[in-house]
C-alpha positions in Angstrom: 0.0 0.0 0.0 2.8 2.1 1.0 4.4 1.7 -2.3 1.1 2.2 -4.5 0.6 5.4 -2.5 4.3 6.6 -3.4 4.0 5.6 -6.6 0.0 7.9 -6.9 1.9 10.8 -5.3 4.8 10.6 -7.4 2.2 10.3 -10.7 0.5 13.3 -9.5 3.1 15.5 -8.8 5.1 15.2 -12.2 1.8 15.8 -13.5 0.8 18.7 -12.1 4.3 20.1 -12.6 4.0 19.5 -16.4 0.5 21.6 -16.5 1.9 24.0 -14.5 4.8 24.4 -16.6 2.5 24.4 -19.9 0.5 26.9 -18.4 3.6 29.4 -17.6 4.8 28.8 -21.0 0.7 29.8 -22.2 1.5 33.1 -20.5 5.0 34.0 -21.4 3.9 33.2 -25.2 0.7 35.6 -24.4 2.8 38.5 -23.5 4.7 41.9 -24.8 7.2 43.4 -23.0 4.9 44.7 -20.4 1.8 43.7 -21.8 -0.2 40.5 -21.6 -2.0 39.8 -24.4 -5.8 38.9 -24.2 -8.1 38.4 -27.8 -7.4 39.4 -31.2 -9.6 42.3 -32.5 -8.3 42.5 -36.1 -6.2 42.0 -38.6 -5.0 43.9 -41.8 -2.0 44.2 -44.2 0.4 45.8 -41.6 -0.4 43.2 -38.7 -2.4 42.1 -36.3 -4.1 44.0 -33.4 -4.9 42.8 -29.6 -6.9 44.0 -27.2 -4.2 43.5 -24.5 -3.6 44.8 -20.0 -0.5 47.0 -19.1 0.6 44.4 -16.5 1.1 46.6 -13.7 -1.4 49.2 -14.5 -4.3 47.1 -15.8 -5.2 49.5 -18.0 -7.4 48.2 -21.4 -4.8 48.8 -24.3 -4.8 48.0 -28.1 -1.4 45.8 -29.6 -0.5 46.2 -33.1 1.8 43.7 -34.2 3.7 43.4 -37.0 5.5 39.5 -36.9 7.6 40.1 -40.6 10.2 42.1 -38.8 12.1 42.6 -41.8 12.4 45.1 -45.0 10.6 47.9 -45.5 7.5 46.4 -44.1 9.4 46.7 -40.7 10.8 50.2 -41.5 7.0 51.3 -42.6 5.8 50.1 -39.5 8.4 51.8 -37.1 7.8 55.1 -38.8 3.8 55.6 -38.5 4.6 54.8 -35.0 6.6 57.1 -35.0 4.6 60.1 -36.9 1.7 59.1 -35.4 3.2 59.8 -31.7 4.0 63.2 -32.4 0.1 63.9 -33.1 -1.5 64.8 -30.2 -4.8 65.8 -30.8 -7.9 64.7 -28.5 -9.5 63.3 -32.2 -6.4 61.1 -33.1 -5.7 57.7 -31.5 -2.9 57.8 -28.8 0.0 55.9 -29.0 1.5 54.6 -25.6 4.5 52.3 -26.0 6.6 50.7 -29.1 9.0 48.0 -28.9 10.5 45.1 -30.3 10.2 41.2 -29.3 11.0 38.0 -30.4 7.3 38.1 -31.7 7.7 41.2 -33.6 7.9 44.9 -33.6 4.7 46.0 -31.7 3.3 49.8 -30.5 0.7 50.2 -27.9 -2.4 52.4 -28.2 -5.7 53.3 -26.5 -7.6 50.9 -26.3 -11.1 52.2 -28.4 -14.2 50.2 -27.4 -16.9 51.9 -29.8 -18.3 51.8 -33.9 -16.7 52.8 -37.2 -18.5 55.0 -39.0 -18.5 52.3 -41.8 -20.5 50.0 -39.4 -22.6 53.0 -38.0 -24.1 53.7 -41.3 -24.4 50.0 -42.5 -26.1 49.2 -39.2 -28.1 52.4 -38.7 -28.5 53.6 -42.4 -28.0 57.4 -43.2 -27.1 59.8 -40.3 -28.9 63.2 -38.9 -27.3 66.4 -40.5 -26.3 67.5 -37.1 -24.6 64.6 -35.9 -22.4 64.5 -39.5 -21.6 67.8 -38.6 -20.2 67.3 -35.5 -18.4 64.1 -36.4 -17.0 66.4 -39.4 -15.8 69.2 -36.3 -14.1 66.8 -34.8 -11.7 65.1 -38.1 -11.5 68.3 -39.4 -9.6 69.4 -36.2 -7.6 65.8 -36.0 -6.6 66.4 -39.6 -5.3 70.1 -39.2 -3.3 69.2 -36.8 -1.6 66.8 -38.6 -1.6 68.6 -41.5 -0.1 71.3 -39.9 2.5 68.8 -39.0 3.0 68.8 -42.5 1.6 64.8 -42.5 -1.2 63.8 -45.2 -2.9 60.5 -43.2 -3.9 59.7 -47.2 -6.5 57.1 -46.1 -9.6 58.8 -44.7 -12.7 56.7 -44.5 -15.7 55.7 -42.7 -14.0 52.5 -41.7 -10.5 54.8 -40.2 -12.6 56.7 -38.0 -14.7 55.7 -34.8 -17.0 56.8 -32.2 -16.4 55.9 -29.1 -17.5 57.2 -25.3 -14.7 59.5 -23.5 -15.6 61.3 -19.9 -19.0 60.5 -20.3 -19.3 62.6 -23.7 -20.3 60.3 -25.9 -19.7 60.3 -29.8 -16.1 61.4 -29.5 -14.3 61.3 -32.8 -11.4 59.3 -32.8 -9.5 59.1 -36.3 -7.5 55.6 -37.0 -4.3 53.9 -39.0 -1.8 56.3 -40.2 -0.5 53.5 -41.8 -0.3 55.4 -45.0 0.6 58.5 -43.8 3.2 61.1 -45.5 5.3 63.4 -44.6 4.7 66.8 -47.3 8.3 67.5 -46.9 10.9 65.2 -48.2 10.0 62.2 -46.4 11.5 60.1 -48.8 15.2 60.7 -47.3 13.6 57.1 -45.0 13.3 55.7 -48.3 9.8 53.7 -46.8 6.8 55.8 -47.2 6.6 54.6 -50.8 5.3 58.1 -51.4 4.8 57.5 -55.7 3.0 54.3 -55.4 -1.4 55.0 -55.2 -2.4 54.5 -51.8 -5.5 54.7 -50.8 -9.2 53.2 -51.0 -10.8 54.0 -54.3 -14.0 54.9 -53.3 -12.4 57.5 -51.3 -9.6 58.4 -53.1 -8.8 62.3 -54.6 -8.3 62.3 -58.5 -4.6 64.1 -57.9 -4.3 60.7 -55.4 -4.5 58.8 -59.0 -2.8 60.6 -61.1 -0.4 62.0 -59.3 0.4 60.3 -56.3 3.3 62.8 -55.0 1.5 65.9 -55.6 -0.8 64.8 -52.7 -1.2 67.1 -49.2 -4.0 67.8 -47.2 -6.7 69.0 -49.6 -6.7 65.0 -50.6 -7.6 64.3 -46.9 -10.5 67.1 -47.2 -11.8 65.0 -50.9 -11.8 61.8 -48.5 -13.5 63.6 -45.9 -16.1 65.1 -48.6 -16.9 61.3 -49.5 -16.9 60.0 -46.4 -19.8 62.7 -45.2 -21.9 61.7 -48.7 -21.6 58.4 -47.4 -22.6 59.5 -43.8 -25.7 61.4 -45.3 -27.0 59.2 -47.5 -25.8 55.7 -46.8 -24.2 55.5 -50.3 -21.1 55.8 -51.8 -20.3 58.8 -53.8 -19.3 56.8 -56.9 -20.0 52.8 -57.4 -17.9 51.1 -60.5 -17.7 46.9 -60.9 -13.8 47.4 -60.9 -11.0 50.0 -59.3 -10.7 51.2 -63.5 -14.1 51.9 -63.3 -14.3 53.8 -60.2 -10.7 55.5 -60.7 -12.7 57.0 -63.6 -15.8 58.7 -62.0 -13.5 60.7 -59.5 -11.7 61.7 -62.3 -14.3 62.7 -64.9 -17.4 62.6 -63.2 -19.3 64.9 -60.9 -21.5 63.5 -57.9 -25.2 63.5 -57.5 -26.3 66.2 -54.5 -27.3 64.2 -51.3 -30.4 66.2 -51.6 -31.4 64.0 -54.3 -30.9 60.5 -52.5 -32.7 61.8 -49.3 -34.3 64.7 -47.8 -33.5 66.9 -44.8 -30.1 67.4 -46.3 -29.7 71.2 -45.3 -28.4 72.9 -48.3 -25.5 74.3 -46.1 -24.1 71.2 -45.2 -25.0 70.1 -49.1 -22.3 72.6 -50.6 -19.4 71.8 -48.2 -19.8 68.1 -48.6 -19.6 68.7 -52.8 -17.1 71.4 -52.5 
């Protein structure tokens, strides 16, 4: 008995110490520098985000992570941190931390629980003139300060800019991924921005953005923001092609039909910004 009972305590104990050592190794795998990594929120061309803790301060933060560390994917990466930090704007997302891992090169931002205004509108349909003009407010004054930064973000659209609750105020403008952001003055000394290629989404994207990709500076932001309130007021895009050809083409060459004319209430005010 004595023996069988040695034997069962023995059993048990390697056991447990193989869980417990799976477990740690569950942890240490889950974690970033300081922060411990909880779900994956999304993922895109430029890496993978996490809703992730600070592990001494608890506090709800957002991981982007970027796992092919090398080339100019990695140098890309490192430098919208790095233009992105310097905005600090109550409108535009804050960045806390950057650093690199084993995993990757990560950078740690605020952690946004709230809607695009892509899902807001497929969800909800068209939006009240007064609300569009206050989310407009709040991008325009994101935008010039980053354009007074002499930085073109380059990729405005419903789905780069969220709502979310802040100090009980709710609908607070927050505008998202300067992933493709320029620098207006010679940024091309880093050699990464990649500043001649089109960039961009074409439903969104400024005719000089086509043609002329380097001529771009912050009146292409102000064309993206144009669209992006047609699409606000009226649910619709302001120009709908079966290919990118297609669509390049009606920014180009064609004007858009007035929101007026796809729903009433649109006050004629608001009507000429949006098509100016």
């Amino acid at each position: 008995v004595s023996i069988w009972s040695a034997l069962g305590i023995a059993c048990t104990s390697t056991i447990s110490h193989v869980i417990y050592g799976l477990r740690l190794q569950v942890r240490q795998a889950m974690r970033l520098g300081q922060y411990l990594l909880e779900t994956k929120v999304g993922e895109g061309g430029m890496g993978v985000v996490y809703r992730a803790s600070h592990a001494m301060l608890r506090r709800p933060t957002a991981i982007k992570l970027l796992t092919n560390t090398t080339g100019r994917a990695a140098e890309r990466f490192e430098r919208e941190v790095q233009l992105t930090a310097r905005l600090t704007h109550p409108n535009t997302i804050a960045v806390y931390d950057y650093g690199r891992t084993p995993e990757g090169v990560f950078y740690a931002m605020e952690y946004l629980d709230g809607i695009t205004l892509d899902d807001l509108v497929k969800t909800y349909g068209p939006q009240p003139p007064e609300r569009v003009a206050h989310i407009l407010m709040q991008i325009c004054g994101a935008l010039e300060e980053a354009h007074s930064a002499g930085l073109v973000h380059r990729d405005i659209k419903p789905a780069n800019v969220m709502l979310t609750e802040r100090g009980g105020m709710k609908d607070v403008v927050k505008v998202l991924d300067f992933g493709l952001v320029k620098e207006s003055e010679a940024s091309s000394s880093l050699g990464t921005s990649s500043v001649n290629a089109v960039m961009g989404t074409p439903h969104f994207m400024a005719p000089e953005a086509i043609l002329d990709p380097p001529s771009v500076d912050g009146r292409t932001d102000l064309y993206a923001l144009g669209v992006t309130a047609y699409f606000l007021l009226t649910a619709e895009r302001v120009f709908e092609g079966s290919n990118l050809v297609e669509i390049c083409s009606m920014h180009l060459h064609q004007s858009p039909i007035a929101p007026s004319e796809k729903r009433e209430g649109v006050p004629e005010s608001l009507e000429k910004i949006v098509l100016a």
